[in-house]
ZAMARGU-4260 file (C-alpha; in steps of 0.2 Angstrom, whole numbers, plus 5000, padded with zeros to 4 digits):
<rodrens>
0) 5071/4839/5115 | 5061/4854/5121 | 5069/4857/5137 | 5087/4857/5124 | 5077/4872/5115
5) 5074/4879/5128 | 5090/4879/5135 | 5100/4884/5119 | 5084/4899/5118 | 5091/4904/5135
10) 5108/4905/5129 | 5106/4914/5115 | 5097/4927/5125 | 5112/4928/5137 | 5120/4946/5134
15) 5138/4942/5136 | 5144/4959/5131 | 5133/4966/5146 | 5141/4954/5158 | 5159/4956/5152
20) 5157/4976/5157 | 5146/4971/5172 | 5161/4960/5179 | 5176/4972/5173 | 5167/4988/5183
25) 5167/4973/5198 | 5187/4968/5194 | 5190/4987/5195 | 5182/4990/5210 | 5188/4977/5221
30) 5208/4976/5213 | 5208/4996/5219 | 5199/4991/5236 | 5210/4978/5240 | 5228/4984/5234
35) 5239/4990/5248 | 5243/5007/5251 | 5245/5018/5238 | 5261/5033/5239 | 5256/5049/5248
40) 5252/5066/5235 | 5262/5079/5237 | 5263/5097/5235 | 5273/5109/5229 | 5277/5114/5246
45) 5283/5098/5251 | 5266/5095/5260 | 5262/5075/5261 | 5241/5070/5257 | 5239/5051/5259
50) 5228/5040/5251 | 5218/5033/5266 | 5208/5015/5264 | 5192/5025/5263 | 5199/5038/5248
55) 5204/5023/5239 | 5187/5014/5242 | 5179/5031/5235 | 5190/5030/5219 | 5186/5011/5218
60) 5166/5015/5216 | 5172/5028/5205 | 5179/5018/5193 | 5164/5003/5195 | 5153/5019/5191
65) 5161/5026/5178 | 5162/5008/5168 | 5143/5004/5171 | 5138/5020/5164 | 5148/5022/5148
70) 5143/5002/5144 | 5126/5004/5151 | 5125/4988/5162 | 5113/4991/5170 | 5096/5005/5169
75) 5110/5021/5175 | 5098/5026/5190 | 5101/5009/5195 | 5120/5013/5194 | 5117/5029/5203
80) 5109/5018/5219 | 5123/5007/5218 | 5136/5020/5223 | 5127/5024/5237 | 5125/5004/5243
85) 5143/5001/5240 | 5151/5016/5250 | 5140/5010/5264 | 5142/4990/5261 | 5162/4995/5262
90) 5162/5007/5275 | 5168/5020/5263 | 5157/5033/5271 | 5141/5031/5284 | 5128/5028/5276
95) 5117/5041/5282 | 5131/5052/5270 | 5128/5042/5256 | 5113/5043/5252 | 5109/5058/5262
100) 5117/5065/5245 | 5104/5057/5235 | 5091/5071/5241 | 5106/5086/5239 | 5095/5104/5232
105) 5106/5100/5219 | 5096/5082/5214 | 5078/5091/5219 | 5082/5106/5208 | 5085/5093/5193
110) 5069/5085/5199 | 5058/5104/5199 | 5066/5107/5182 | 5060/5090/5176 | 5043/5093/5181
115) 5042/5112/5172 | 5047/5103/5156 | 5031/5089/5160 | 5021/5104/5161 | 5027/5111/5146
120) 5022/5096/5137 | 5005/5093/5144 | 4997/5109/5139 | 5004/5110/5123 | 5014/5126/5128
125) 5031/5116/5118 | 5021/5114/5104 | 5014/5131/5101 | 5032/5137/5107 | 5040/5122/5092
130) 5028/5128/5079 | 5033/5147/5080 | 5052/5145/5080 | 5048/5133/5063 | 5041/5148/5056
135) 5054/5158/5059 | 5069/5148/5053 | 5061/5137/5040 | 5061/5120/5030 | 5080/5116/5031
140) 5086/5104/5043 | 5104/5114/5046 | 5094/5131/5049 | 5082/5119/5061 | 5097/5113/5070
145) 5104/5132/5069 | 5090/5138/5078 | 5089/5126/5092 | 5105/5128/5095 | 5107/5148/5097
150) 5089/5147/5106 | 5097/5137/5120 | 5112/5146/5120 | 5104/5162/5123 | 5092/5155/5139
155) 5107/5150/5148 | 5113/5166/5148 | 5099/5170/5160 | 5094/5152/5167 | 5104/5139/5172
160) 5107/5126/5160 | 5097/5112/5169 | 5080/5121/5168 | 5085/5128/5150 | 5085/5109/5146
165) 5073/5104/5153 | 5064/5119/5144 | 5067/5116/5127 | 5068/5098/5126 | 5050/5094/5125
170) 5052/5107/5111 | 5064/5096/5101 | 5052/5083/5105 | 5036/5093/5096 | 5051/5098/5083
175) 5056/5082/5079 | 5039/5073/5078 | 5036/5083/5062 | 5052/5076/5056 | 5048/5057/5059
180) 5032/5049/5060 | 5039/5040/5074 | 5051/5041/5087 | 5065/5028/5081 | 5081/5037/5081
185) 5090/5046/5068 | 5105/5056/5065 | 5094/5071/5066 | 5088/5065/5082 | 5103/5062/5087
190) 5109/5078/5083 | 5096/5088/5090 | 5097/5081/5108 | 5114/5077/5109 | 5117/5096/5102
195) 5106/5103/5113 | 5115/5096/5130 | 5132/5101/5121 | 5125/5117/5117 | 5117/5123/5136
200) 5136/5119/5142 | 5144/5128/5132 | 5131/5141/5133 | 5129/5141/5152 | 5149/5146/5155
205) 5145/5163/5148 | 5136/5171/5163 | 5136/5168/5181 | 5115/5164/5180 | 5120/5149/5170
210) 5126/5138/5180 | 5132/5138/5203 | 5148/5132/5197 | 5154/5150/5192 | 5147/5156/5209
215) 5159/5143/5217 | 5176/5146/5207 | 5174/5165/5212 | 5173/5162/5228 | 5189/5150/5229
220) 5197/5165/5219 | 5194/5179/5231 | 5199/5168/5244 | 5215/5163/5238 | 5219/5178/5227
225) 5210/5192/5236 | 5203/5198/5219 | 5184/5202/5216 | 5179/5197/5197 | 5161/5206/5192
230) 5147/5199/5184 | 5151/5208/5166 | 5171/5203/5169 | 5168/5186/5168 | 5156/5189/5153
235) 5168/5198/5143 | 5180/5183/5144 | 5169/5169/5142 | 5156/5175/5129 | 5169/5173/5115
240) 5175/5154/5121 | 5154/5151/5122 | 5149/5156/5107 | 5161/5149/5097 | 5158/5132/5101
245) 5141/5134/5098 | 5144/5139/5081 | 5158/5127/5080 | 5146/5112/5088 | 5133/5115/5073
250) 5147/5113/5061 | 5152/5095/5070 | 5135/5091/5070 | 5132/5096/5053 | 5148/5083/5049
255) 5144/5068/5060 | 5124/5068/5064 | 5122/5074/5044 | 5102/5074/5046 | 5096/5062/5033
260) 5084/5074/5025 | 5091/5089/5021 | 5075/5098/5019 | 5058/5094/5026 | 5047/5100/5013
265) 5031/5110/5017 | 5036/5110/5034 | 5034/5130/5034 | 5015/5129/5031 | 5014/5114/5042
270) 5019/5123/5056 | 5008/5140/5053 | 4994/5128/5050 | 4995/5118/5067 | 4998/5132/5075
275) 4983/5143/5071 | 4974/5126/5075 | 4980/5128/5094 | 4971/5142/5094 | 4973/5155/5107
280) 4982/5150/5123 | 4971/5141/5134 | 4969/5147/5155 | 4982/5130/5159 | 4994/5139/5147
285) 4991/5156/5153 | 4995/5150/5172 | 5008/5139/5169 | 5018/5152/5159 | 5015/5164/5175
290) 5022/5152/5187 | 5038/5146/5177 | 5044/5165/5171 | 5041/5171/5189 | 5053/5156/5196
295) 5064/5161/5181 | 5063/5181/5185 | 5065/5178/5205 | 5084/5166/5201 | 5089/5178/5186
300) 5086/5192/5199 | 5097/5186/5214 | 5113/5189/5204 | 5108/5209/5207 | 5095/5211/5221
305) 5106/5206/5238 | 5088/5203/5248 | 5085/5189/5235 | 5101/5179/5236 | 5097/5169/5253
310) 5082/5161/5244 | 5085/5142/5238 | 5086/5140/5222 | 5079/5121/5221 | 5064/5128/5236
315) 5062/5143/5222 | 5061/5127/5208 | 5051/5117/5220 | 5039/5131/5224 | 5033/5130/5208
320) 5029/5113/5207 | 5019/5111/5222 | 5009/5125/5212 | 5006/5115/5196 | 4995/5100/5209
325) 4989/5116/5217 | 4981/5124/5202 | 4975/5108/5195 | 4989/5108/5179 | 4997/5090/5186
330) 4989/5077/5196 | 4994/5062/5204 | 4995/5051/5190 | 5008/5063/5181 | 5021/5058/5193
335) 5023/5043/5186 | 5028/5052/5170 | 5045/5058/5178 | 5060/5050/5171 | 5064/5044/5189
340) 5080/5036/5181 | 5088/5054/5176 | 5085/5058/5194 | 5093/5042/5202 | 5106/5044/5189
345) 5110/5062/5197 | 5109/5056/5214 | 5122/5045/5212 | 5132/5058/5203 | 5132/5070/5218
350) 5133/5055/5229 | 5151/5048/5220 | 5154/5069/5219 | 5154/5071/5239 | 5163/5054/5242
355) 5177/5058/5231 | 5179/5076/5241 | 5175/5070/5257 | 5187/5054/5258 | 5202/5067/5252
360) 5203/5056/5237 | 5200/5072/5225 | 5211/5080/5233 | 5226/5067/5229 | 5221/5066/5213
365) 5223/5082/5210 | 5239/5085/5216 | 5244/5070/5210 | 5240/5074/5191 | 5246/5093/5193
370) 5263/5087/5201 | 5267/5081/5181 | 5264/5098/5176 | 5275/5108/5189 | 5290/5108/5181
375) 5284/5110/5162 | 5281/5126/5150 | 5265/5136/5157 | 5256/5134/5142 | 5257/5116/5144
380) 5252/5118/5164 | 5236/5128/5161 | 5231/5115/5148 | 5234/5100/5160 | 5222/5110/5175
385) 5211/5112/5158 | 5211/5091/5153 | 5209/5087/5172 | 5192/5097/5174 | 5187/5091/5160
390) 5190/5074/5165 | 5183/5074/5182 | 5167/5087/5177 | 5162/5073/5167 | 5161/5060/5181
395) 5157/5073/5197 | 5145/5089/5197 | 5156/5100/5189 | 5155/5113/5205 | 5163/5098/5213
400) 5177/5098/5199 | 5178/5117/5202 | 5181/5115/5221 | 5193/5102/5217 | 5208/5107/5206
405) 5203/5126/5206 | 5213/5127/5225 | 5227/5117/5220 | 5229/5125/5202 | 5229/5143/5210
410) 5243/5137/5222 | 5256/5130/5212 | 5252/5144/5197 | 5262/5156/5205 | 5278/5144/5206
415) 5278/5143/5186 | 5275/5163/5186 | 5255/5161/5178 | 5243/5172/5180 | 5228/5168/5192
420) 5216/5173/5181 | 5220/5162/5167 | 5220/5149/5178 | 5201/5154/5185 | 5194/5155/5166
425) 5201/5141/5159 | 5193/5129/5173 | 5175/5136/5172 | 5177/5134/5152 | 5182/5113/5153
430) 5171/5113/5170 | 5154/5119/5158 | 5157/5105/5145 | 5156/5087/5148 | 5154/5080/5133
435) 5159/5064/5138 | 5147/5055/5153 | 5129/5059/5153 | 5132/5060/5174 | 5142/5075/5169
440) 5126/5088/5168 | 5110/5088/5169 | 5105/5092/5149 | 5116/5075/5145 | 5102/5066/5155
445) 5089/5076/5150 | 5094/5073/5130 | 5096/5054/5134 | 5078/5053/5140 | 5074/5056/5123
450) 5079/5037/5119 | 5087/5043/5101 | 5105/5037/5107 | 5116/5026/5118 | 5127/5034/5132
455) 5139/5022/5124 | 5134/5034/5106 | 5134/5049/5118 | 5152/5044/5123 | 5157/5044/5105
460) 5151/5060/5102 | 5159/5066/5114 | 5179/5061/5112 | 5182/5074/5097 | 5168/5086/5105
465) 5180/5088/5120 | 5196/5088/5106 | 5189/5105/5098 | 5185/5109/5116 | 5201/5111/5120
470) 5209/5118/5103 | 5198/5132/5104 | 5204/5132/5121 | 5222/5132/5118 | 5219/5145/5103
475) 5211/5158/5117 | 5224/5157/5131 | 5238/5158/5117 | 5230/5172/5108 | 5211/5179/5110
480) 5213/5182/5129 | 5231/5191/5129 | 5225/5204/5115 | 5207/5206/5125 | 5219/5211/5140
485) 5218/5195/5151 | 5236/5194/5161 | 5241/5175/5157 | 5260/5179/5165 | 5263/5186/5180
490) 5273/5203/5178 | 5290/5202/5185
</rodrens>
């Protein structure tokens, strides 16, 4: 009779919704591994890109990936690991590439930016920082989600987004501990995080400090066009697409992640009071403040100063980590503070992200989606480049959706008489805001960390996020860029 409890206790315990997505990411891989030969890509030009057995292995952990992360299968650093196993279990690529990938700058540089936020939080620096903003815009949750919002906005404008996240987020910590007692999530929480990860994209596309993927595109550009575009060119275009959505984001989150309390009442005075009981700022403040701002001012810097630009930024990132265990502010017991599943989670993102461009199967896929487009209306080509970088920033780094579809898009412009630079915007404005995936940016996994939602609840955020994305889009290349004097048509 006991072991039948025990038996039926087991079943009842059995998550059958976790297995069903577990096994369909599995189906999905090996139905795409195993089907024969896929047709050949072809460009405008009549040139022919095969689908080799390896591409199609990289689109086949792409798609087992992509299903384990939006259901959450399994822990999504565990995912991460499992691209790298599986390319190397199916000689999709060698494995000393796959997971070589799992320590890219790009991973370390997520890991640095995750320690400075750490650091942040142990000497209370987030907190004295939390208390001042609460001061300033007061006891109303929308102006509290306002703030926050504009606050990240305006960092990424001289940081990248990753380390901006990774900045404020133990603020929205401090922030929302005087909302709740304890940490069960809320709407507001959920609107705080997810808003802030929404927010640093759509900030980060305004400058070229925010984010390598606007380094990249012009680069592609001049190569292919043989224009140069300036720092302030590119600010001039994409400062009114940025701050509109984080205007327009407050509103959606002000809709769908209504905070429950629509004031917090003596939060005002709370705030003055905890913060005068901080007291001055302590000698761990003092330094830790030194060496983050300096690592800030040194990256902010290499945009202008040509002697600064060879420097590393992860090394720059890294630098100052090694000096938070040199100057006694971490020790070896905060290591295990690090969320090591954001950073697997990442590693596996750039890991799937090389795959996909190494195997040609980006490549394919590009041509393939773009070949729909060829022949349609030009407003209706430049929105499908627009849905595609969107769609592929959200599963790959989105430099890696940059280098993608930004070649191909700039070829086969020219055939339906669009103008480059139209072209070179509209990628870097869907390429800054996967709303979607929490693999699509850094500040998605940084946000999750705060364990007030789901990626599943991410994902549903993010469906009519991405919508409004790409209205606001469709209302700039239409109207907003012609009259700011962008050429959208080429001149006859």
């Amino acid at each position: 009779m006991q072991n039948d409890t025990d038996i039926n206790s087991l079943e009842s315990k059995f998550d059958w919704k976790q297995f069903i997505f577990l096994m369909t990411g599995v189906v999905l891989f090996l139905i795409v591994y195993y089907s024969p030969p896929w047709v050949d890509a072809v460009d405008p030009a009549g040139k022919h890109f095969p689908l080799t057995k390896e591409a199609k292995g990289a689109l086949a952990v792409f798609l087992l990936a992509g299903t384990w992360w939006v259901f959450e299968v399994l822990p999504i650093g565990v995912t991460g690991i499992t691209i790298g196993v599986l390319q190397a279990l199916f000689f999709i690529r060698p494995a000393a590439d796959a997971f070589k990938d799992f320590m890219d700058p790009s991973v370390l540089f997520i890991f640095g930016s995750l320690v400075i936020g750490l650091v942040f939080t142990k000497t209370g620096l987030t907190k004295r920082l939390a208390y001042k903003m609460l001061m300033i815009v007061g006891e109303k949750t929308s102006m509290i989600y306002l703030g926050c919002f504009v606050v990240t906005a305006l960092l990424t404008h001289v940081m990248a987004h990753t380390a901006v996240a990774a900045t404020i987020y133990p603020l929205l910590l401090a922030i929302y501990s005087l909302y709740s007692d304890d940490n069960k999530p809320s709407k507001f929480g959920k609107g705080l995080f997810i808003g802030m990860a929404f927010v640093a994209g759509a900030g980060s596309i305004i400058t070229l400090l925010g984010a390598a993927r606007g380094i990249v595109a012009l680069g592609f550009f001049k190569e292919i066009t043989g224009k140069d575009v300036s720092f302030f060119e590119l600010s001039y275009y994409l400062a009114p697409v940025g701050w509109a959505m984080v205007f327009i984001l407050w509103g959606f989150f002000m809709v769908f992640f209504k905070p429950e309390k629509a004031v917090i009442p003596g939060l005002r005075e709370k705030a003055r009071q905890l913060n005068s009981e901080m007291g001055g700022l302590t000698k761990k403040e003092i330094i830790a403040s030194i060496l983050v701002f300096s690592a800030i001012l040194f990256m902010s810097l290499q945009s202008f100063v040509p002697a600064l630009k060879p420097f590393n930024k992860s090394a720059i990132v890294l630098v100052s980590t090694i000096l938070f265990f040199i100057s006694g502010i971490l020790d070896i017991n905060d290591l295990e503070e690090i969320p090591w599943n954001i950073v697997l989670l990442f590693a596996g993102a750039m890991s799937i992200g090389f795959c996909l461009w190494q195997t040609g199967a980006a490549q394919w896929l590009a041509i393939n989606w773009l070949g729909f487009f060829k022949n349609s209306h030009w407003f209706v080509f430049i929105m499908s480049i627009a849905v595609f970088v969107l769609v592929m920033t959200n599963f790959i780094m989105n430099v890696a959706a940059i280098a993608i579809s930004l070649p191909v898009a700039l070829v086969v412009a020219p055939y339906l008489n669009i103008a480059p630079e139209v072209i070179l915007y509209t990628s870097l404005v869907t390429a800054g805001m996967p709303f979607v995936l929490l693999v699509g940016a850094a500040p998605n996994a940084i946000a999750y960390n705060s364990k007030q939602f789901t990626s599943g609840q991410f994902f549903m955020a993010g469906i009519p996020a991405s919508m409004i994305l790409l209205v606001v889009l469709g209302f700039v290349i239409l109207v907003l860029w012609p009259v700011m004097g962008m050429p959208v048509l080429l001149a006859h």
